[in-house]
C-alpha positions as CSV (number, residue, x, y, z in Angstrom):
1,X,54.6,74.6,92.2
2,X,55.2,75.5,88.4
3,X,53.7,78.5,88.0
4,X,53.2,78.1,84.1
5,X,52.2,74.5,84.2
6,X,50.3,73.9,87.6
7,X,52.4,71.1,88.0
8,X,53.1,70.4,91.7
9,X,55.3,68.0,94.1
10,X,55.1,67.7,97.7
11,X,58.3,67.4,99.8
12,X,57.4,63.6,100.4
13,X,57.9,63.3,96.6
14,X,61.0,65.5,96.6
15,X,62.7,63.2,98.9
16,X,61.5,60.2,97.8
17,X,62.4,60.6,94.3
18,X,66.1,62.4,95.2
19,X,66.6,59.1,97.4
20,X,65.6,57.0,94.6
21,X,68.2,58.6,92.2
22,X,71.0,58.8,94.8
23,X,70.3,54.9,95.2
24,X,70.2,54.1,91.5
25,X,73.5,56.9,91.1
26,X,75.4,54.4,93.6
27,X,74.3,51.0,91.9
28,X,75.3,52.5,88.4
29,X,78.8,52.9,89.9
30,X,78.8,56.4,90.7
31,X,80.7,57.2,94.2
32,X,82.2,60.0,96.4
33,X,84.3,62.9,94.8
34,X,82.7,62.4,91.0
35,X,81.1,65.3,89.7
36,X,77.6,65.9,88.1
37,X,76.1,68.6,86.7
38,X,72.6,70.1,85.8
39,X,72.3,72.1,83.0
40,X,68.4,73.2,83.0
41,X,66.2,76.1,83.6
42,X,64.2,76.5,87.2
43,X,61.9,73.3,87.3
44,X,60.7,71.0,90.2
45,X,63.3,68.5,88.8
46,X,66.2,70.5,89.2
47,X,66.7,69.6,92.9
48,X,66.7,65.8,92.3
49,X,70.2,65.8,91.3
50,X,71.2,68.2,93.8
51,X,70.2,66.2,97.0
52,X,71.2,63.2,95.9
53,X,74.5,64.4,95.2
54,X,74.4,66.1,98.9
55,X,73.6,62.1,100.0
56,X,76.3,60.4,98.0
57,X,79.3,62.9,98.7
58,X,79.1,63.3,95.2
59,X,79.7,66.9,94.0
60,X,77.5,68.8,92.0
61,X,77.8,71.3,89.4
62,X,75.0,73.7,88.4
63,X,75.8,74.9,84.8
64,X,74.5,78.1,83.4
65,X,71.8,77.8,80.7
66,X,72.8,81.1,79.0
67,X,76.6,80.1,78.8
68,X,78.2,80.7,75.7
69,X,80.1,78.1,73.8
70,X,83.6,79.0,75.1
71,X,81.9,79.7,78.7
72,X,80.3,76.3,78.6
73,X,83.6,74.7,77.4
74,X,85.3,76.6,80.3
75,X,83.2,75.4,83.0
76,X,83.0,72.0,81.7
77,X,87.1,72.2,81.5
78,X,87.4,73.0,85.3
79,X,84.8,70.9,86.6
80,X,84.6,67.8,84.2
81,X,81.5,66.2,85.2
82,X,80.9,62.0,84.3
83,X,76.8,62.8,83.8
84,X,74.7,65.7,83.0
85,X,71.0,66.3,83.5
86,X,69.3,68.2,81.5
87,X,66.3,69.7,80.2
88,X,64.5,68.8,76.9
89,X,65.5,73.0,76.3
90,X,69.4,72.4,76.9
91,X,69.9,69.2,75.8
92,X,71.3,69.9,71.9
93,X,73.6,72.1,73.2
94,X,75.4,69.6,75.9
95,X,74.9,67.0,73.0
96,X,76.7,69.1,71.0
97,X,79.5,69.7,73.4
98,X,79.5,66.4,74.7
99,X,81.8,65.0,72.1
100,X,84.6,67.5,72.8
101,X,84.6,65.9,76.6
102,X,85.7,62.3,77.3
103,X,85.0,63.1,81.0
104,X,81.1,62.9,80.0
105,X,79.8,59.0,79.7
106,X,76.2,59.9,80.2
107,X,73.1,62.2,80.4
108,X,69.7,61.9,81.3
109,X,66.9,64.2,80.3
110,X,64.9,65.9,83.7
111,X,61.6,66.8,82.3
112,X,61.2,64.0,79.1
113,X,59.3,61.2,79.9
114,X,61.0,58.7,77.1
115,X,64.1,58.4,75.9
116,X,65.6,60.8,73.6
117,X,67.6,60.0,70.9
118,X,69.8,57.3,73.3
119,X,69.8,59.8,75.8
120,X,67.8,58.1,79.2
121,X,65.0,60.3,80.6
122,X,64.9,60.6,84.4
123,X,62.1,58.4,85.3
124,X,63.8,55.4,82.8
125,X,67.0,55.7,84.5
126,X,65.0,55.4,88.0
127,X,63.1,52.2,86.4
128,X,66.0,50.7,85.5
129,X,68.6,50.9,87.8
130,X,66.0,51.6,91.4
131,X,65.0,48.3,93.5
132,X,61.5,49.4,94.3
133,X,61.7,46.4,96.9
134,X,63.9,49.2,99.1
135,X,61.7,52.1,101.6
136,X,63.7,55.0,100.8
137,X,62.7,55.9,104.6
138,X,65.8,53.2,105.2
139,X,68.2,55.3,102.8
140,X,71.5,56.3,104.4
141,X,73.0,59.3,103.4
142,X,77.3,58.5,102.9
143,X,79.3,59.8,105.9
144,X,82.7,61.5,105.0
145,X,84.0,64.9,106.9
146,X,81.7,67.7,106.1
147,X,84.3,70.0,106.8
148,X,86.7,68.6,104.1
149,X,84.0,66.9,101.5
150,X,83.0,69.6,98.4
151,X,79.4,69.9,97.9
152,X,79.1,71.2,95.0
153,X,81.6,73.5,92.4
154,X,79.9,76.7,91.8
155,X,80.8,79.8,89.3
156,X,81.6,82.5,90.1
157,X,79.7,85.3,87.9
158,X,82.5,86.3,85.6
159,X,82.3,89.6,85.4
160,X,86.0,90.4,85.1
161,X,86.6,87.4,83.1
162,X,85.7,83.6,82.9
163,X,84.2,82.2,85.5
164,X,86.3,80.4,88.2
165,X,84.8,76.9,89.7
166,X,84.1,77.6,93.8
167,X,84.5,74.5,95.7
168,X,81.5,74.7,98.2
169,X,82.0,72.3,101.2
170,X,79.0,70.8,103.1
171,X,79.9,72.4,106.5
172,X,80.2,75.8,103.9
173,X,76.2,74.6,103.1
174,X,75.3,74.0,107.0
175,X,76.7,76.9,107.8
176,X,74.4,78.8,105.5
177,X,71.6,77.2,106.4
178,X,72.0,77.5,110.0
179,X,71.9,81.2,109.6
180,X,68.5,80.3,108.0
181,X,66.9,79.8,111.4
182,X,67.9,83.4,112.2
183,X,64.6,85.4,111.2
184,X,66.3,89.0,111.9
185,X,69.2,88.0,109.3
186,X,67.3,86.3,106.5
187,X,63.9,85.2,105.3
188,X,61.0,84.8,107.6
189,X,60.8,80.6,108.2
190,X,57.0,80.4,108.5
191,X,55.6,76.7,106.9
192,X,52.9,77.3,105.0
193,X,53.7,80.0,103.3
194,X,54.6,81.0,100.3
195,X,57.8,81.7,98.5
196,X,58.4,83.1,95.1
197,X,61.8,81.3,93.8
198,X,62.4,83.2,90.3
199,X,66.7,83.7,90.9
200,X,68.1,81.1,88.6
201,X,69.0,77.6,90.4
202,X,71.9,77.4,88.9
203,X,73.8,80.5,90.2
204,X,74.8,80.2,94.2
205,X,71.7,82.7,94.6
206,X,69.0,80.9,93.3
207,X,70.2,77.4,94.2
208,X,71.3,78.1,98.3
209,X,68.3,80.1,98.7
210,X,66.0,77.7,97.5
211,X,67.8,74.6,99.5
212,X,66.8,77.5,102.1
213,X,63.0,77.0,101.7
214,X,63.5,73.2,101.6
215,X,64.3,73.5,105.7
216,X,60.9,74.7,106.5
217,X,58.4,73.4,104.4
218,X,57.3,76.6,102.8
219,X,55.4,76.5,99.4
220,X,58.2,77.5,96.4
221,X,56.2,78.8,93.5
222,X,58.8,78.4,90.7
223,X,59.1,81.0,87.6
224,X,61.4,80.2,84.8
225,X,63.2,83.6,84.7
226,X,62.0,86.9,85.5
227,X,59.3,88.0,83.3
228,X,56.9,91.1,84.6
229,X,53.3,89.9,84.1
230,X,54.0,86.3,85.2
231,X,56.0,87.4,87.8
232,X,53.1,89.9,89.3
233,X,50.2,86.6,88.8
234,X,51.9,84.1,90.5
235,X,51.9,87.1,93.8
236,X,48.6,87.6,93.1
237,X,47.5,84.3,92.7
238,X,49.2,82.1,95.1
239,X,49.1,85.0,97.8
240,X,52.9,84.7,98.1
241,X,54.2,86.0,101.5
242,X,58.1,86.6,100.9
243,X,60.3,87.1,97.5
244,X,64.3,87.3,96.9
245,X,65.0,89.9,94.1
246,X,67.7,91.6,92.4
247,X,68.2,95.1,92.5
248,X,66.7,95.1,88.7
249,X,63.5,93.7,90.0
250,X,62.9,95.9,92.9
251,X,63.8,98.9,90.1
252,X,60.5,97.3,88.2
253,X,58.6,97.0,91.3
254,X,59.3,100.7,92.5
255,X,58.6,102.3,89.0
256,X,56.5,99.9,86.7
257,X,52.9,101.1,85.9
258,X,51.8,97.2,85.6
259,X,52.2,96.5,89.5
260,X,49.1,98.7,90.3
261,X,46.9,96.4,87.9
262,X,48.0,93.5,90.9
263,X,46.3,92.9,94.2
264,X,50.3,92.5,95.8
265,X,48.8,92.8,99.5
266,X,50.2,89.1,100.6
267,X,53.5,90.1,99.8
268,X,54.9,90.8,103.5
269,X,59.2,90.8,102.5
270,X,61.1,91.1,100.4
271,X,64.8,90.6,99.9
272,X,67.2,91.7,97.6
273,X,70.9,91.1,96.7
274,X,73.4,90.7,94.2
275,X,74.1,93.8,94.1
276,X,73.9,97.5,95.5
277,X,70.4,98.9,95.5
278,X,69.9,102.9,96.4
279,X,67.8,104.1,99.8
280,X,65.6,105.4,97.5
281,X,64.6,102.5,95.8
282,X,64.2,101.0,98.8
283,X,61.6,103.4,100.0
284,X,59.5,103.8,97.0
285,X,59.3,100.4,96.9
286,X,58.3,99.9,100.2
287,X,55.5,102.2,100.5
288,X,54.2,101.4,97.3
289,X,53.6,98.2,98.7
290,X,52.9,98.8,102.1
291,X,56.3,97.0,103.8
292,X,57.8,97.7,106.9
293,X,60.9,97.6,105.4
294,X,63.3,95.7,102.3
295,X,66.4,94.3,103.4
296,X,69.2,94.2,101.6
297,X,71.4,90.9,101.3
298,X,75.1,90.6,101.2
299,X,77.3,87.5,99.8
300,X,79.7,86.1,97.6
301,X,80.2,82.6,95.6
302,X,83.2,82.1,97.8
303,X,82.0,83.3,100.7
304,X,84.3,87.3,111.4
305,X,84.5,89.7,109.1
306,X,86.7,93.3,109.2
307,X,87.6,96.0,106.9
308,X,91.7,96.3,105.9
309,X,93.3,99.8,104.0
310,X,93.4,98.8,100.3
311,X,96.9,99.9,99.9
312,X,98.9,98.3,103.7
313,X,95.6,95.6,104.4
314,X,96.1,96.9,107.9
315,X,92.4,96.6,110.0
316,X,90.6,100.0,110.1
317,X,88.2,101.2,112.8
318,X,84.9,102.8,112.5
319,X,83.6,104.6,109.9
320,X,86.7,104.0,107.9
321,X,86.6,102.9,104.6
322,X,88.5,99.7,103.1
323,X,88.5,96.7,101.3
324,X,86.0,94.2,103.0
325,X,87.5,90.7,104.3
326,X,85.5,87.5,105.8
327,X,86.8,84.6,107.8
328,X,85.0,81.4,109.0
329,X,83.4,78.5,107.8
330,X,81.3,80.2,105.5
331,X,84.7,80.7,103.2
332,X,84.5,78.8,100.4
333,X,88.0,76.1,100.2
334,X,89.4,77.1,97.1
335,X,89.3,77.7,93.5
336,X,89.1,74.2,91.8
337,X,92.5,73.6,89.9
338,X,93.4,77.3,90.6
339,X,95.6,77.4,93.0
340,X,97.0,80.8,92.2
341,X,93.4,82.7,92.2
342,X,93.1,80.9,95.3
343,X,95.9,82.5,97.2
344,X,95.1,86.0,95.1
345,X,91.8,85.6,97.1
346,X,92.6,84.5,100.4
347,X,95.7,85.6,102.5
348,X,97.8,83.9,104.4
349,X,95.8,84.5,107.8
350,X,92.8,83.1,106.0
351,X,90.9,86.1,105.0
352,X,89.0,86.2,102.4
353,X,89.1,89.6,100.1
354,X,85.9,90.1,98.7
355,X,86.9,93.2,96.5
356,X,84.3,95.5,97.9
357,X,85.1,98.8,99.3
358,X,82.7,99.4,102.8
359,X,83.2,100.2,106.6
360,X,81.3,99.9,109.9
361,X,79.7,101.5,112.2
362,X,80.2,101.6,116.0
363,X,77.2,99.1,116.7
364,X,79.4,96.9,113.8
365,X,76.6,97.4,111.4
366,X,78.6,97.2,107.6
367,X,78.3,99.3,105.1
368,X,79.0,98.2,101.3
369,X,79.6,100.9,99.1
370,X,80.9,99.7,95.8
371,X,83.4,97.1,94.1
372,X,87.1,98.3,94.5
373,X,87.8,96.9,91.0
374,X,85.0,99.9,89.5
375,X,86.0,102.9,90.8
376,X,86.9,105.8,88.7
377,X,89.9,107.6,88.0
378,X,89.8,111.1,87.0
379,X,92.8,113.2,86.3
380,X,94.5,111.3,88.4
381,X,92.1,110.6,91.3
382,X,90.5,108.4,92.1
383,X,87.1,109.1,93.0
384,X,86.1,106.7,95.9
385,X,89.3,107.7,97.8
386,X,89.9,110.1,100.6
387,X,87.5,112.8,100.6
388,X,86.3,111.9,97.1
389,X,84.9,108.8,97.6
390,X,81.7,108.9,95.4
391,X,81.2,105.2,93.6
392,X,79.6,104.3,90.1
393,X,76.5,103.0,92.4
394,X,76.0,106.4,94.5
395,X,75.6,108.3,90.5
396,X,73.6,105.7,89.5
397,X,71.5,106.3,92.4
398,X,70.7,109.8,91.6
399,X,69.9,108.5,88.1
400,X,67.5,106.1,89.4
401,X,65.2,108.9,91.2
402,X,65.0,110.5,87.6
403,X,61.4,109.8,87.1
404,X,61.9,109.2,83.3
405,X,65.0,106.9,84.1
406,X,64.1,103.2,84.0
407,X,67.0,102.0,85.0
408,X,70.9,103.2,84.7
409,X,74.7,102.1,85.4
410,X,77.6,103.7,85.3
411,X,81.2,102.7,84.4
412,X,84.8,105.0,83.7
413,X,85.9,104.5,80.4
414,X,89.1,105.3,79.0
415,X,91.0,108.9,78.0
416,X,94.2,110.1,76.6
417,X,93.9,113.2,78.9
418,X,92.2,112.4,81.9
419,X,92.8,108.6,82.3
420,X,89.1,107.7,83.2
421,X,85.7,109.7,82.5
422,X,82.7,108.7,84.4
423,X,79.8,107.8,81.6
424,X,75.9,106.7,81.8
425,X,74.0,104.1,80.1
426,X,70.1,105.1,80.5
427,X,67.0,103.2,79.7
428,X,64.6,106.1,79.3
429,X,60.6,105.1,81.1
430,X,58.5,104.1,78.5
431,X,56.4,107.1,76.5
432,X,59.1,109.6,78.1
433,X,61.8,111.7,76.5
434,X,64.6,113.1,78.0
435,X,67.8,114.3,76.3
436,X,71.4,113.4,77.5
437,X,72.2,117.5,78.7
438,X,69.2,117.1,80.5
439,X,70.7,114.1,82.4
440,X,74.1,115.5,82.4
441,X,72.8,118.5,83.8
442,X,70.6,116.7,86.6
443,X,74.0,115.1,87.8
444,X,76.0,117.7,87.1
445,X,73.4,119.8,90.0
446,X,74.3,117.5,92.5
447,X,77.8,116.3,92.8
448,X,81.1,117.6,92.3
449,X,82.9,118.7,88.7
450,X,84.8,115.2,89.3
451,X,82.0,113.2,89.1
452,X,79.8,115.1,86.4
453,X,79.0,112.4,83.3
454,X,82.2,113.8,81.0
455,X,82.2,110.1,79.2
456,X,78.8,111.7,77.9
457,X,75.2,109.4,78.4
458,X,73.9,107.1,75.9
459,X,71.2,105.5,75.9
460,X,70.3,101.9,75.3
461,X,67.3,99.6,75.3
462,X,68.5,97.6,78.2
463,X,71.5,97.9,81.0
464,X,73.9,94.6,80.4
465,X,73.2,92.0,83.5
466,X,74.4,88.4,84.0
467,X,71.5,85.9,85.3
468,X,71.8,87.0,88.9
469,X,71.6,91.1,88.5
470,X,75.2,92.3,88.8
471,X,75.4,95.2,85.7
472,X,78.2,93.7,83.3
473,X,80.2,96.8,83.3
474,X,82.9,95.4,81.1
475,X,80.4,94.9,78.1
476,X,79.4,98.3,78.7
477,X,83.0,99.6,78.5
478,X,83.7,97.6,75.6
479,X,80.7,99.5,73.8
480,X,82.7,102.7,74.0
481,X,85.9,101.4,74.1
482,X,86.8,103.8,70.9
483,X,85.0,107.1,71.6
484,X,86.9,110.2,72.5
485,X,85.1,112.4,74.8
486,X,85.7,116.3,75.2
487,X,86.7,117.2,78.8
């Protein structure tokens, strides 16, 4: 269901209509190992490329709709795609980029109805090339190696510097969604109920998440991006049962004044990911409305697991904190064209090294604390390490149970003197005021001299986030990049 247009499809249609393409992909001359890509904001459409690329053992590749130039060019670089579908929104933009790529021969509109400018619309290119003389209940999907074939080249979020292409493999995919089936470890598979998707599709996410839903049957109510009021009706309204958030979301659903205009009583789960989200959080959202708990979900775009030392990568034992590594088939196979970031990521015994600090308990229940890559040095130490182990998300936890913080992050910025200062970027709750000593001083009372907020606090309108949640500290540090701050 599109929540702003009413628009609906069943799962009959869905599959009918991706069978349809993948058969009319196949007679135009498309075949195993090309790439596609989508380029379009959440809409029932979106998935029509996607499973009939699953079919064909072609591989598919979701592109970002907020991608700069250069980050378009990049992606399209790595994963040069023969055909792009897009949306009536995004199609100027892969026109205009188009030219620079003799990879791309075609694309075809999702949501237009005629032609565009030479540019085939979905249903023409179904008309066209689909004998309607063939049951798509006869369709057979291609059979190649699922352990070997790539799915579909994801991107990783970027957030230390362009995005890499993930080759996802379709045993990676069944792997996932076997896990599905497993109520205690992800969302509750009830057909008939209803399902919020708002994560974009084409971040790893939005797009496994929502091939998730497809396994049930449950209703997907569909929002373009996150807006607040939209976001609270379509609960409301459709009575939805179960939503995946990021921890920005949760933030609003804890704190925002507009969820008590919203009858939210249908809402029975909610998960959230992406990125760390404080206890507190957790709790004031949860009894504000009235859930038995909020779990908290845990992956990666290249995604047995075990925690190694940072500094020998020799295992640790309980309650030890290290660098958190996964093995299995959930690993992604590679970097596409990368084989150097590839071997940066995975060792030689096959281990992935997700770049997150954590440890585990003596029932193995793991514990993330923070990305390795953020922590903070101060005078020398670095804070997460030994007995000083306190990470940008713990202080930005304590900001976050400010009642007149909004939201908050935290990053280490540079310093002749002391190497790295620990500073805060606050968006102050609306019709509050609160002054930066008063914030300084409210962290200052509850950690060590280490950690106070010397890099000072400023504060912004909004805390820099890519489409999925994770706070892009970079552009934060790059704000401040030239400001001296007294010690």
């Amino acid at each position: 269901v599109d929540f702003h247009t009413k628009k609906e499809i069943s799962y009959k249609t869905l599959f009918e209509s991706s069978c349809r393409l993948a058969y009319s992909l196949q007679k135009t001359g498309y075949k195993q190992n090309d790439v596609i890509s989508v380029c379009s904001e959440n809409s029932l459409q979106f998935f029509y490329p996607v499973i009939a690329a699953l079919y064909t053992g072609i591989i598919i590749a979701p592109l970002n709709i907020d991608y700069s130039k250069g980050e378009l060019f990049n992606a399209l670089n790595i994963s040069k795609p023969k055909l792009i579908f897009c949306s009536k929104k995004t199609l100027s933009k892969i026109v205009r980029i188009k030219v620079k790529f003799t990879c791309i021969k075609q694309l075809i509109v999702l949501d237009a109805t005629e032609d565009i400018n030479g540019n085939e619309s979905f249903p023409n290119f179904i008309l066209r090339n689909y004998n309607f003389d063939f049951d798509t209940k006869d369709y057979q999907p291609l059979d190649f190696n699922s352990n070997e074939q790539v799915a579909a080249i994801m991107f990783s979020s970027g957030t230390t510097g362009l995005p890499k292409g993930v080759m996802t493999t379709h045993k990676n995919l069944s792997v996932l969604f076997a896990h599905s089936k497993d109520n205690a470890a992800t969302i509750q598979n009830i057909p008939g109920t209803t399902a919020l998707s708002v994560l974009p599709h084409f971040h790893n996410f939005g797009f496994v998440t929502t091939l998730r839903y497809f396994l049930t049957g449950i209703r997907i109510v569909m929002l373009p991006r996150f807006e607040p009021e939209p976001f609270l009706r379509s609960i409301e309204e459709y009575e939805t049962y179960s939503v995946i958030v990021v921890p920005s979301v949760l933030i609003f659903l804890a704190k925002s004044s507009l969820v008590n205009k919203y009858n939210l009583s249908s809402l029975k789960e909610i998960i959230c990911g992406a990125a760390p989200i404080g206890r507190e959080i957790i709790e004031a959202a949860s009894k504000r409305l009235k859930l038995s708990g909020i779990r908290q979900g845990y992956g990666m775009t290249e995604t047995t697991v075990t925690i190694k030392d940072v500094e020998s990568s020799k295992a640790l034992g309980p309650y030890q904190r290290g660098e958190i590594c996964i093995k299995g088939d959930a690993v992604m196979k590679g970097y596409v064209d990368n084989e150097k970031a590839t071997k940066e990521m995975i060792d030689d015994n096959g281990w992935l090294h997700t770049g997150d600090l954590g440890y585990y308990d003596r029932d193995a229940y793991f514990y993330i604390v923070d990305r390795i890559k953020e922590l903070i040095k101060y005078k020398g130490f670095q804070i997460q390490r030994k007995h000083m182990q306190v990470p940008p998300a713990e202080i930005e936890e304590l900001l976050l149970r400010h009642s007149k913080i909004k939201d908050a992050a935290v990053v280490g910025i540079s310093d002749k003197l002391a190497g790295e200062l620990p500073a805060a970027f606050v968006v102050v709750q609306p019709g509050e005021n609160v002054t930066a000593k008063q914030i300084f001083d409210y962290i200052a009372g509850q950690v060590s001299p280490a950690k106070h907020l010397r890099g000072g606090v400023r504060f912004v309108k909004e805390i820099s986030k890519n489409p999925s949640g994770k706070i892009l500290r970079k552009v934060l540090r790059e704000m401040v990049a030239n400001v001296q701050s007294k010690l």
